[in-house]
N, C-alpha and C positions, 0 to 999 in steps of 0.2 A: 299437336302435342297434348299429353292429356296431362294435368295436376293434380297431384293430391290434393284432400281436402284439406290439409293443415297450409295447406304453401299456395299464395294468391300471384297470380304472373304479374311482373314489370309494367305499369304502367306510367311510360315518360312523361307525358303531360300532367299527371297528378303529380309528380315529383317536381318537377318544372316549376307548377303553381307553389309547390310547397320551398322550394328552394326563394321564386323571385317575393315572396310573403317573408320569408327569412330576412332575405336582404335590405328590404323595406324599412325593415324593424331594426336591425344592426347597424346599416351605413349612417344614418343620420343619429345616431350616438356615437360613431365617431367625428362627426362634423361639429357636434354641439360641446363634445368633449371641450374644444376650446386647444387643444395642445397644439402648438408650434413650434418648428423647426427653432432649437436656441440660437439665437444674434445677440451676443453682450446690451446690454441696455444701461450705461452709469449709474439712471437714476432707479436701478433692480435692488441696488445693494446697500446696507443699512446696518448701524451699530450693533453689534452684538455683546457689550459688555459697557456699562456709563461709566464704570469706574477708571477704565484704561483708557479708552477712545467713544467718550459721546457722540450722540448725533450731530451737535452742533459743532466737533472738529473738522466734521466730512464736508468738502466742497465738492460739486459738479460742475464740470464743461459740459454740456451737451452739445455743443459745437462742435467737439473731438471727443465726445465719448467717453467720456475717462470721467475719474472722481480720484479725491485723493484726502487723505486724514492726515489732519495739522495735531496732532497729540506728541508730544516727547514722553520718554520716561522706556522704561523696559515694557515689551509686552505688548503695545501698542496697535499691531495691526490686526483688531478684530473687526472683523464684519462681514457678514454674509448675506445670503439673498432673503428679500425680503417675506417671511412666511406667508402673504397676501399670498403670491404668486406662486405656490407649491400646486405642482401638478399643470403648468401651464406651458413647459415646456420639455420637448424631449430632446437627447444629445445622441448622436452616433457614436457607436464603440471606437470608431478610427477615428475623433474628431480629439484635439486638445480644448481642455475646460477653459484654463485661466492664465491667464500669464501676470504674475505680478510686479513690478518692476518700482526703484526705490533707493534710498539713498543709507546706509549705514544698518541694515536690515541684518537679523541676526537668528539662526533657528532657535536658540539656546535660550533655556530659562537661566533670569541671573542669578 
């Protein structure tokens, strides 16, 4: 087959080299990335507001997993994951986040 001089023929094994050189460099940034599949961790989550629910309201089980905030008053369940851990893990689209479950709980601002 003969080639123009503008157009150089397919060679697999240069491509080969240049694809497993790629892969070299990419796989192991996502290895180091650090991200894991999410598993609830109690002790992930932490006050988001001192004025309604300090840190020192929040109790941990780690033995069941759970945590729970001792604060009365309106307003009270604030607190989210702790921003240490931002980017450490990733969630599936079909997967549910959170469930939170509780006693006299209200969406309504008073």
């Amino acid at each position: 087959m003969i080639y123009p001089h503008s157009f150089k023929p397919y060679y697999p094994m240069k491509t080969t080299r240049i694809l497993i050189s790629m892969m070299m460099c990419i796989l192991p940034s996502v290895f180091l990335s650090g991200q894991e599949h999410y598993r609830f961790n109690c002790k992930d989550y932490v006050s988001t507001d001192n004025s309604r629910a300090p840190q020192s309201s929040f109790t941990y089980d780690t033995d069941a997993n759970t945590f729970s905030i001792l604060a009365s008053g309106a307003n009270n369940v604030a607190f989210k994951m702790n921003e240490g851990l931002d980017g450490e893990y990733y969630i599936d689209q079909d997967e549910t986040l959170l469930l939170i479950c509780g006693k006299n709980l209200s969406s309504r601002s008073p």
